[in-house]
C-alpha positions as MATLAB code, in Angstrom:
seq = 'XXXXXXXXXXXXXXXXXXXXXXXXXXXXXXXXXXXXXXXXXXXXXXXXXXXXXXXXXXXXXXXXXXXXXXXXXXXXXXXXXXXXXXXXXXXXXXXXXXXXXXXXXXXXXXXXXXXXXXXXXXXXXXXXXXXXXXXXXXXXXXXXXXXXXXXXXXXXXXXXXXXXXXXXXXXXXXXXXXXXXXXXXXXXXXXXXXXXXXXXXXXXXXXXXXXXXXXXXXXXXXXXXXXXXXXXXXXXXXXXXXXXXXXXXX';
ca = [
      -4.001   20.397  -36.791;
      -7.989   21.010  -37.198;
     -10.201   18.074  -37.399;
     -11.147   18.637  -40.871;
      -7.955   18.039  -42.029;
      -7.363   15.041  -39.711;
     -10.268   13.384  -41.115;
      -9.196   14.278  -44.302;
      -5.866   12.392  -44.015;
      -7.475    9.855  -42.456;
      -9.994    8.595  -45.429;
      -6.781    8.804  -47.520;
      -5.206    6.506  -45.993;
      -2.344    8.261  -44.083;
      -4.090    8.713  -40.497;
      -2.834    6.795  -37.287;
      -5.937    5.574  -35.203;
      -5.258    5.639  -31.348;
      -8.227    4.218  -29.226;
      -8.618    4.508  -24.800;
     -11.310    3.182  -22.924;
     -13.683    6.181  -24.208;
     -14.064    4.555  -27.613;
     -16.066    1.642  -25.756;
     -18.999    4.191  -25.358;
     -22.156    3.086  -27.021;
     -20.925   -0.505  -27.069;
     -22.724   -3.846  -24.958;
     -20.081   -6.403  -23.653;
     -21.190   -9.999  -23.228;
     -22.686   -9.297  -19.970;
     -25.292   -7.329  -21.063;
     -24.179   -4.122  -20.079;
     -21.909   -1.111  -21.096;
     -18.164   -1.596  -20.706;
     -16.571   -0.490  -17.176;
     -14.683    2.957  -17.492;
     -12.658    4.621  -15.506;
     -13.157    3.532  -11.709;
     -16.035    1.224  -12.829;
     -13.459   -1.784  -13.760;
     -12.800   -1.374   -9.851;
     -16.427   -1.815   -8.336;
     -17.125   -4.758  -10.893;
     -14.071   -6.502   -9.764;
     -14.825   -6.021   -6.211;
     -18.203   -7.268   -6.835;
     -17.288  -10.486   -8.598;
     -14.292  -10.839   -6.244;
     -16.501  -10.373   -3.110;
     -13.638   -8.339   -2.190;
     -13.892   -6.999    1.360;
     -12.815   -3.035    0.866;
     -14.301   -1.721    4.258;
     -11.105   -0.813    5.619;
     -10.043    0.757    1.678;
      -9.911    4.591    1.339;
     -11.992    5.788   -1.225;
      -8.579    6.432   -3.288;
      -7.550    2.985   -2.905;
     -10.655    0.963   -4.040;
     -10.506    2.962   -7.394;
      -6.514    1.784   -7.968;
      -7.173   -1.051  -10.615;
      -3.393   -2.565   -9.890;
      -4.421   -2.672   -6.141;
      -7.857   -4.309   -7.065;
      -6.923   -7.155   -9.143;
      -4.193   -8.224   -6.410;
      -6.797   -8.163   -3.890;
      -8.813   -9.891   -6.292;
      -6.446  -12.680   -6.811;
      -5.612  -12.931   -3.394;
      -9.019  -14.609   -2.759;
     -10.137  -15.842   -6.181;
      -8.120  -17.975   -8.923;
      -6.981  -16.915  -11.739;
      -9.273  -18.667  -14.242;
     -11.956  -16.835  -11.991;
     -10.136  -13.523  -13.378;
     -10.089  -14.966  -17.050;
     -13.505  -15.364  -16.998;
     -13.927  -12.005  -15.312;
     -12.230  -10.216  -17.979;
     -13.260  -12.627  -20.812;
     -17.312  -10.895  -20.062;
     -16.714   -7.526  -19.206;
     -14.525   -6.831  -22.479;
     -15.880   -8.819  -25.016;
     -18.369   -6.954  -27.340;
     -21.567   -7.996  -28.128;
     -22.508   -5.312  -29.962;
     -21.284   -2.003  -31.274;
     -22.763    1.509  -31.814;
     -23.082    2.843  -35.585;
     -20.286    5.670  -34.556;
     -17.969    3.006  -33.900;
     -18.883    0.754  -37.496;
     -18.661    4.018  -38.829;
     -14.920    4.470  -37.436;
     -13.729    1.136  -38.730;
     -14.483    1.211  -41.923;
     -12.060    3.817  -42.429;
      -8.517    2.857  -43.724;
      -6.246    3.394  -41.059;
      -3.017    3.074  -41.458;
      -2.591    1.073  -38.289;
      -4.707    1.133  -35.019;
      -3.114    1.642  -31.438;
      -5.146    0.765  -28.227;
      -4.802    0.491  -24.568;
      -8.250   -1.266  -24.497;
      -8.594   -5.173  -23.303;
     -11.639   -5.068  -25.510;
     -12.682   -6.454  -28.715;
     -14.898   -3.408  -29.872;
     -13.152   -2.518  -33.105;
     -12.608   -5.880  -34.025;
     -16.569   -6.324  -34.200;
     -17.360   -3.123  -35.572;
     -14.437   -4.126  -38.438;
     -16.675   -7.154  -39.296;
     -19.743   -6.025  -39.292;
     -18.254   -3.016  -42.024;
     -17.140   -5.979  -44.057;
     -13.629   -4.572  -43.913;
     -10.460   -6.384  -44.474;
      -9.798   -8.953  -41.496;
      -7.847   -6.573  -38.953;
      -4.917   -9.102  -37.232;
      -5.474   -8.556  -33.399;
      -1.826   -8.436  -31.987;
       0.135   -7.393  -28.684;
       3.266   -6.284  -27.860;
       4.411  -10.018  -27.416;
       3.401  -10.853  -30.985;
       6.899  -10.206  -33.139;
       7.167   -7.275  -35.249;
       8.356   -9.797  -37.761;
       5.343  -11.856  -37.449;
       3.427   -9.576  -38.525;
       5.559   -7.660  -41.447;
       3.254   -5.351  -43.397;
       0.220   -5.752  -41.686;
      -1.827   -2.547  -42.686;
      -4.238   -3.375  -41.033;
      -3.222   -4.332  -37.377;
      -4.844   -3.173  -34.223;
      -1.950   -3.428  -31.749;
      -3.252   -4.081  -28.179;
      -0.901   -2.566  -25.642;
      -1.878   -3.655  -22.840;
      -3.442   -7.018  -23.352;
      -6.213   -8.505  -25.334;
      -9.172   -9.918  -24.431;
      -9.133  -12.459  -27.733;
      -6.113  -14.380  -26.206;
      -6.045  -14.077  -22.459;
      -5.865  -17.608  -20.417;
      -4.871  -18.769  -17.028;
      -1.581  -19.355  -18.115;
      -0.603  -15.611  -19.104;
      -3.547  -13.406  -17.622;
      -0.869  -11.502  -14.717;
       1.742  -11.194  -17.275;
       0.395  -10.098  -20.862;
      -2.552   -8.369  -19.580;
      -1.656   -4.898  -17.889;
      -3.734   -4.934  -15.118;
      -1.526   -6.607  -12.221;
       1.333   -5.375  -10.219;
       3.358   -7.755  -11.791;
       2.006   -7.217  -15.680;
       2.698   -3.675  -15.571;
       6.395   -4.462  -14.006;
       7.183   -6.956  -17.111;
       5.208   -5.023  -19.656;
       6.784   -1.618  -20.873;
       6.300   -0.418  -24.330;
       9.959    1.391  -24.120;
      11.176   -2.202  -23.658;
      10.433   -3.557  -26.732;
      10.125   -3.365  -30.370;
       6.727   -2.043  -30.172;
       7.734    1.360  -29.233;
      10.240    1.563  -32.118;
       7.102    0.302  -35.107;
       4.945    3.510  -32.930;
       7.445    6.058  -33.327;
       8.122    5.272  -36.712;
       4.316    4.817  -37.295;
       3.677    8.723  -35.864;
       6.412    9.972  -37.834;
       5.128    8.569  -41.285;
       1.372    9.140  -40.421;
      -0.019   13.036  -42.262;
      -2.312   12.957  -38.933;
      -2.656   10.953  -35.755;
      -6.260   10.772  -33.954;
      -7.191    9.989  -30.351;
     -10.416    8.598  -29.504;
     -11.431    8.689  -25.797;
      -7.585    8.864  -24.490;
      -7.143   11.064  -21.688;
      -3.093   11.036  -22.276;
      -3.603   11.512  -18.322;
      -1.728    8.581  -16.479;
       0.301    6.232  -18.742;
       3.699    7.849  -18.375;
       5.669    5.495  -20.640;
       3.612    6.619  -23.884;
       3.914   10.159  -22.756;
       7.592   10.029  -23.030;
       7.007    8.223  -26.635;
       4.676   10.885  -27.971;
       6.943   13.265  -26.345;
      10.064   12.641  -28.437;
       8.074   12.705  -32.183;
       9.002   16.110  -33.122;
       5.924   17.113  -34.872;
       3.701   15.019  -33.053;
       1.561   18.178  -32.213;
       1.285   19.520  -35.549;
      -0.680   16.863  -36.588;
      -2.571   15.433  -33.775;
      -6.208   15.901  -33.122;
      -7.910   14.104  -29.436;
     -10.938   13.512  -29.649;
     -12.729   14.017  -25.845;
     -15.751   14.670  -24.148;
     -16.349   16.165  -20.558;
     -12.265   16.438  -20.114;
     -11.227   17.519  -16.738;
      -8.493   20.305  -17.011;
      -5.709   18.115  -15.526;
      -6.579   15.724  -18.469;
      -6.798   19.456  -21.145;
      -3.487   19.863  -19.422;
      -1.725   16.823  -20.554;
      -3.444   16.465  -24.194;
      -2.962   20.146  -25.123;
       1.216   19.250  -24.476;
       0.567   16.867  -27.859;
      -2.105   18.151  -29.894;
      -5.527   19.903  -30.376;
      -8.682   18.785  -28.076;
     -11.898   18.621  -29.757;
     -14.245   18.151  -26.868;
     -17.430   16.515  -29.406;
     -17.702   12.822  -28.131;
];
């Protein structure tokens, strides 16, 4: 599918919205600074951890899963709350991303911690989006239009309490926390299937093999997909292409 059409599915009402980490671009977190991507979660960790990674490989120190059990090996895990709690809550958003919420999406997927489209929902004035994650009961929930469904955690409800088993960051979250598992994956198959378009916004499609096999069994999935990307690597071109068209813009 070409991006004009995409779009214009989208602002009638029929378009899936599915966020990664790329989307954060342009935003400020509560620390003042952009939001960590890619291997950048990593360093920041290590930083506020004062993790000792001397005798890391290079390969090692940029595993986030291997990181925040190092991290929690030395540090508590209301230090990680409040860790998480500043690097991905917004502060502000760009006019790209206000611009992107106050579209009607059908429903709004994410494998972000953060809070960006939340804020850039309220500053459009749009109708209050209910923040939920896979946790939250579909029934809870029944006929929410407007949902953005964190899917790996969010940032809005993280505490000591659940923070290595909602939040899919830890060796142990990521063992307790798959989509295919639960009802979530059922409500996102049936969501791409209804959806006239489905549209990526800085997701690589590159590493999170349970969603690949979810995408992977929508039959026309492709025909109506458009990723949105910037700078792509061709390993990532190689896994997108599999489920729709790249538009390399930003």
């Amino acid at each position: 599918m070409k991006i004009e059409e995409a779009i214009r599915h989208a602002l009638n009402g029929n378009a899936i919205l599915f966020l990664g980490s790329g989307f954060c671009k342009g935003a400020m977190n509560a620390a003042g600074r952009e939001f960590p991507l890619g291997s950048e979660l990593c360093a920041r960790m290590i930083t506020d951890g004062h993790i000792d990674v001397s005798q890391d490989s290079p390969e090692d120190q940029k595993d986030c899963e291997y990181i925040a059990e190092r991290y929690l090996e030395t540090n508590q895990k209301m230090d990680l709350v409040r860790f998480l709690t500043r690097e991905f809550t917004c502060e502000t958003c760009s006019r790209s991303q206000e611009t992107i919420a106050s579209v009607n999406w059908k429903k709004i997927y994410t494998t972000n911690y953060d809070d960006v489209m939340e804020v850039a929902s309220r500053r459009q004035r749009m109708t209050q989006r209910t923040s939920v994650t896979p946790e939250t009961s579909l029934a809870d929930i029944a006929g929410a239009r407007h949902a953005i469904i964190h899917m790996n955690g969010y940032v809005g409800n993280i505490t000591e309490k659940n923070v290595v088993t909602t939040v899919k960051l830890t060796k142990g979250s990521y063992q307790m926390n798959n989509i295919q598992d639960n009802d979530w994956a059922i409500n996102l198959k049936a969501d791409i299937q209804t959806a006239r378009s489905v549209i990526f916004i800085g997701y690589s499609m590159d590493y999170d093999i349970d969603l690949q096999r979810i995408f992977a069994e929508s039959e026309d999935m492709k025909d109506k997909t458009v990723f949105i990307s910037w700078k792509e690597t061709n390993r990532m071109r190689l896994s997108m292409e599999k489920f729709g068209e790249i538009e390399s813009i930003g």
